[in-house]
C-alpha positions as CSV (number, residue, x, y, z in Angstrom):
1,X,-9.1,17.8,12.5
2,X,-12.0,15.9,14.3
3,X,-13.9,12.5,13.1
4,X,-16.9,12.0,13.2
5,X,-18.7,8.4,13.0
6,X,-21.9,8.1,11.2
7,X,-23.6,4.9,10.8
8,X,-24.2,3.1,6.9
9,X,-27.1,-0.1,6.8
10,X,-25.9,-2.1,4.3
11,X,-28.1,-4.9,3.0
12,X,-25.9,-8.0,2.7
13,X,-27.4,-11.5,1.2
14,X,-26.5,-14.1,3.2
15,X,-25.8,-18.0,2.5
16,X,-26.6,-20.9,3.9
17,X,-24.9,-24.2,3.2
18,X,-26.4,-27.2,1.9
19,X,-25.3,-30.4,1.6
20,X,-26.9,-33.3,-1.2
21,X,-25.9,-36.6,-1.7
22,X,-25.7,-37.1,-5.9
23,X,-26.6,-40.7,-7.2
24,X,-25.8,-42.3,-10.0
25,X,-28.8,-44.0,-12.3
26,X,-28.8,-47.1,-10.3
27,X,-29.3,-45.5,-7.1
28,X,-25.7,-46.1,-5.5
29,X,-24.6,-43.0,-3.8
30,X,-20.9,-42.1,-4.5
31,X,-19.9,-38.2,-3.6
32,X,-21.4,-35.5,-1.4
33,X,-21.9,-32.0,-2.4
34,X,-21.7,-28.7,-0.7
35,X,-23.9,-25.7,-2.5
36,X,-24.7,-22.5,-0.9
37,X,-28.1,-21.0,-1.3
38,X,-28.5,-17.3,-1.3
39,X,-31.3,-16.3,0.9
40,X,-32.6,-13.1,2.2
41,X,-31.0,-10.2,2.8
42,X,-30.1,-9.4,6.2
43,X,-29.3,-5.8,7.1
44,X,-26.5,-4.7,9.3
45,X,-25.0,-1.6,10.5
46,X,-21.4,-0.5,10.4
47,X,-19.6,2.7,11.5
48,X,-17.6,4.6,9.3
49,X,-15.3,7.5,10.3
50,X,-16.3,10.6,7.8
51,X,-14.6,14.2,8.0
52,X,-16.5,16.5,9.8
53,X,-17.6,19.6,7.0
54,X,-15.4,22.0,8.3
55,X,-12.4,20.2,7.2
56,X,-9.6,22.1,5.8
57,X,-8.1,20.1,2.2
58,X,-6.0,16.9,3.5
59,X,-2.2,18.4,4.5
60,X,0.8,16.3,4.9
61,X,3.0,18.2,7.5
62,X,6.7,18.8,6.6
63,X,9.9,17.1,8.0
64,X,11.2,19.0,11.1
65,X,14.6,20.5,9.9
66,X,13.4,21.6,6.3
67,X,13.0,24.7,5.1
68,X,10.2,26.9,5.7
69,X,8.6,24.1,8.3
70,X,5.9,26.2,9.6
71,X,3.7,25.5,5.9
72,X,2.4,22.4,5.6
73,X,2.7,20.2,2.1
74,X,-0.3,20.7,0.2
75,X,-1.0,16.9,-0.6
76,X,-2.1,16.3,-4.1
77,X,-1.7,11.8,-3.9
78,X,-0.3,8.9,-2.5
79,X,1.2,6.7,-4.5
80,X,1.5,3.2,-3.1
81,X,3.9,0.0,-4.3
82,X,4.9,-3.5,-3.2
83,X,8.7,-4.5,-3.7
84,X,10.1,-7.9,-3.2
85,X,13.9,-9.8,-3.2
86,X,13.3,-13.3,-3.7
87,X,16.6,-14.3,-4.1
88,X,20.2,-12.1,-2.1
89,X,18.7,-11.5,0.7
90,X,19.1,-7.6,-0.2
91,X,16.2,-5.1,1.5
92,X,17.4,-2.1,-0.4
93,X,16.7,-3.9,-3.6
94,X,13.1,-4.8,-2.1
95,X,12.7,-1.2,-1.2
96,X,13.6,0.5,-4.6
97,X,11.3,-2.2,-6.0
98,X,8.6,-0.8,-4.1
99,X,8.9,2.8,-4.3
100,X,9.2,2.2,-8.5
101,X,6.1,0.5,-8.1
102,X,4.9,2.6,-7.0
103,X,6.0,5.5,-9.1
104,X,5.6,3.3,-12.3
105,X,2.0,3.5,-13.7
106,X,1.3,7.7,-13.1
107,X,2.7,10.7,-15.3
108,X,2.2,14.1,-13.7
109,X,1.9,16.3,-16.0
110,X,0.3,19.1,-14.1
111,X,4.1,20.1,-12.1
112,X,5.8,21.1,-15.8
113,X,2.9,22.1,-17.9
114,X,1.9,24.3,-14.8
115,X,-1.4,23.2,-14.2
116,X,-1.5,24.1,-10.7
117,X,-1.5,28.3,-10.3
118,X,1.7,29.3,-9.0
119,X,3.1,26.2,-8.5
120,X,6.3,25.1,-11.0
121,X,7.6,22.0,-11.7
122,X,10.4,22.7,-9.3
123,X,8.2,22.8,-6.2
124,X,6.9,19.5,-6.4
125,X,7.8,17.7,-3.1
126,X,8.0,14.3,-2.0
127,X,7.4,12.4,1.3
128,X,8.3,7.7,1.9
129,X,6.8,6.0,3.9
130,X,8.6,2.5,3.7
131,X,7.1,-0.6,5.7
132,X,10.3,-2.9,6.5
133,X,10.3,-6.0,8.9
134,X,12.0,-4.4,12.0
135,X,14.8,-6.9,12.0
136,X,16.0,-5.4,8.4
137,X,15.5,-1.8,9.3
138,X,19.4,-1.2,9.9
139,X,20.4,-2.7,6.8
140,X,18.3,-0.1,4.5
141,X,20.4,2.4,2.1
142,X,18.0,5.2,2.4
143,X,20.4,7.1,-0.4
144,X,19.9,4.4,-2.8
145,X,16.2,4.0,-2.4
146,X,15.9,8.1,-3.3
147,X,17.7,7.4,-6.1
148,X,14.9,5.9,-7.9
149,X,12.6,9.2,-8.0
150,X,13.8,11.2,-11.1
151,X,12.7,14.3,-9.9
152,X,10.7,16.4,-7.0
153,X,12.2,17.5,-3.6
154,X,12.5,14.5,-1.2
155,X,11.4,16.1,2.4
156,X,11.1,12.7,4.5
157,X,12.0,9.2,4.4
158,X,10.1,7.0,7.3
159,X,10.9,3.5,8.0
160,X,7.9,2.3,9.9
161,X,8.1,-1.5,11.1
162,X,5.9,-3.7,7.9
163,X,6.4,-5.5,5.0
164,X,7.3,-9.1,5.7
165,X,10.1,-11.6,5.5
166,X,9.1,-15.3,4.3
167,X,10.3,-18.2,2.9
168,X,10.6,-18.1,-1.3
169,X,10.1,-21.5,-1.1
170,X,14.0,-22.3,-2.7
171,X,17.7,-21.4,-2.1
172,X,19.3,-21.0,-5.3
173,X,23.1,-19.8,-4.3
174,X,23.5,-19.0,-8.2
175,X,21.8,-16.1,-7.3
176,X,23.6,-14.8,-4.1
177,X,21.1,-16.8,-1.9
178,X,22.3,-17.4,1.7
179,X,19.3,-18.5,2.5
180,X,15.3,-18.9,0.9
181,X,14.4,-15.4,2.7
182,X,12.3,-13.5,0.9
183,X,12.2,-10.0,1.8
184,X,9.0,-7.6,0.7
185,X,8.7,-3.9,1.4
186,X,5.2,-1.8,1.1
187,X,6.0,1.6,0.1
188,X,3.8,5.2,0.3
189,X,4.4,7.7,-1.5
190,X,3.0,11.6,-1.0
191,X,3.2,13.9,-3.8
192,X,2.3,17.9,-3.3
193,X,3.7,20.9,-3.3
């Protein structure tokens, strides 16, 4: 697949900042106040990368070692969820948040009322992309985190260095805490067939 770049104006208002001194009635001055003013708009150009017309229906390739390798995953979505452990330092827990976030708000229908030609509900196939800080990576339970998809064909899990690890602010060693690490995980989630 080759991209092309083609080039948008865009008309953007832009503000400038004013400052005014506010009086009260007998003239003493006490607070300054910032206001922006919108004033013309000012064009700009940006590039945006668009498919060139040729291109073939977006494909997610298939996990070397599967079966029948050599087709690509027709890619209906992407799903995509945030999953955080505030409190026992636990990145699997962070990561099955995620992925059921991302899972949580669709219903697909079209795999078992066979919406899709030819396609059954037992060919729907699944591909995670998980976004872990690298130093957590080796501490993942890639089993457990598949556990939370209740059906389709997991092909691929990737662990892609992401996600973050911060400070929740509070220890609280009734909850496991070893330390205030808070540990989030982004999560992708391709569904096709």
């Amino acid at each position: 697949m080759s991209e092309c770049y083609s080039v948008v104006n865009l008309q953007i208002p832009c503000f400038t900042k004013h400052t005014s001194l506010i009086t009260d009635c007998s003239g003493n001055n006490f607070a300054l106040r910032c206001c922006y003013r919108l004033s013309k708009f000012k064009p700009f150009q940006i590039s945006r990368p668009t498919r060139a017309a040729t291109t073939t229906p977006m494909e997610v390739e298939r996990s070397e070692g599967t079966a029948d390798s050599s087709q690509p995953m027709k890619l209906l979505f992407v799903e995509m969820g945030v999953g955080y452990d505030q409190h026992g330092q636990n990145i699997t827990s962070a990561a099955m948040r995620a992925c059921r976030d991302a899972i949580s708000s669709n219903s697909i229908p079209a795999f078992r009322r066979g919406s899709i030609p030819g396609v059954s509900f037992d060919q729907m196939k699944l591909q995670i992309k998980l976004g872990v800080p690298h130093s957590l990576q080796k501490s993942l339970d890639i089993e457990k985190v598949k556990s939370v998809f209740p059906y389709g064909k997991i092909l691929n899990v990737e662990v892609v260095d992401g996600g973050l690890l911060c400070s929740s602010g509070v220890l609280v060693e009734e909850m496991g805490d070893k330390n205030d690490d808070c540990y989030i995980v982004n999560a992708a989630v391709y569904v096709g067939y």
